[in-house]
C-alpha positions as MATLAB code, in Angstrom:
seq = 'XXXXXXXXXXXXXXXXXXXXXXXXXXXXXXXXXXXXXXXXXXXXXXXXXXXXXXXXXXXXXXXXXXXXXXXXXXXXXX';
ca = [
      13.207  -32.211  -34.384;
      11.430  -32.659  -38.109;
       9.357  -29.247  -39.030;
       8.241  -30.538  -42.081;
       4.436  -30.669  -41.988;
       4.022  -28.330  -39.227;
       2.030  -24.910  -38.798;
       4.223  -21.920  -38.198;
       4.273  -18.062  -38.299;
       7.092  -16.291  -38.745;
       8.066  -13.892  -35.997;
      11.298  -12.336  -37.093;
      12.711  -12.777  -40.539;
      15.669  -10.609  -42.758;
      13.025  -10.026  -45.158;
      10.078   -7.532  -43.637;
       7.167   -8.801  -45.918;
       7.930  -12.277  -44.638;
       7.183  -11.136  -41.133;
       3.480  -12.190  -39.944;
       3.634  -14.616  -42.185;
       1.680  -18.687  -41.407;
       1.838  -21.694  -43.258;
       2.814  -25.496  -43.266;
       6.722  -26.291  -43.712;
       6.873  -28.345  -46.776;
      10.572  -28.982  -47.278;
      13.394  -27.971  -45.120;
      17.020  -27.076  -46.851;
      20.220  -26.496  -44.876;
      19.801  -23.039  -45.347;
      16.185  -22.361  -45.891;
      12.636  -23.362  -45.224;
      10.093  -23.954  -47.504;
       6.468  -22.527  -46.579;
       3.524  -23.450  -48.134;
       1.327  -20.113  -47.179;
      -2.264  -19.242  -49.330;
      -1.381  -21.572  -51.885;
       1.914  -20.067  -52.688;
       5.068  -21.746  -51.915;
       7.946  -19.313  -50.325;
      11.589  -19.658  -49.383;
      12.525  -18.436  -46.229;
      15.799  -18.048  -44.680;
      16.950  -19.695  -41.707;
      19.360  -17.763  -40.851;
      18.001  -14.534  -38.793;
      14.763  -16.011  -39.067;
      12.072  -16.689  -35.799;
       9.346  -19.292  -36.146;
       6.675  -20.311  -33.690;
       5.294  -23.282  -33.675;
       1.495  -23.426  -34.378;
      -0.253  -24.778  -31.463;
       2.367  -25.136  -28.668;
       4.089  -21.458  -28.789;
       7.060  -23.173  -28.790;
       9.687  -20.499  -30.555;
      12.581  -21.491  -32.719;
      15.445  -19.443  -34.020;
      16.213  -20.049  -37.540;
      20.216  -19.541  -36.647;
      19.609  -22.692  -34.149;
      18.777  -25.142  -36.997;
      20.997  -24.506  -39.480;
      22.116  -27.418  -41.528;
      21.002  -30.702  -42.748;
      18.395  -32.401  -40.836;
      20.575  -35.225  -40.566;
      23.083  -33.215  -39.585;
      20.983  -32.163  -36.777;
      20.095  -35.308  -35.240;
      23.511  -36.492  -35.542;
      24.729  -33.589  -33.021;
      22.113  -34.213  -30.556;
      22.246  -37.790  -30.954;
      26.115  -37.040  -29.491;
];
């Protein structure tokens, strides 16, 4: 699944002030996301972290998408 260019919220995150937070995903990192949010640009953890999906509900867990995008599809392409 490719998050980049999709609207999320954060849900649950390590970081408190992240919580609440909505924006577009703008890069994705094995470790972290990048959210574009106000016209700022912040890094947010994956790991620990709880995104919703803007629009469908749909709820990810940060811990589930660890690694490399390619990485990703590779395992579910198994």
């Amino acid at each position: 699944m490719n998050l980049i260019g999709r609207r999320v919220k954060i849900l649950v995150a390590t970081d408190p002030n992240q919580v609440g937070l909505s924006g577009e995903l703008v890069l994705e990192r094995s470790k972290t996301l990048l959210l574009e949010s106000q016209g700022r640009r912040l890094t947010i953890q994956k790991l620990g972290t709880v995104i919703e999906l803007a629009g469908k509900g749909e709820v990810i867990r940060g811990d589930d998408i660890l690694g490399r995008v390619e990485e990703r599809i590779a395992r579910a392409a198994s």
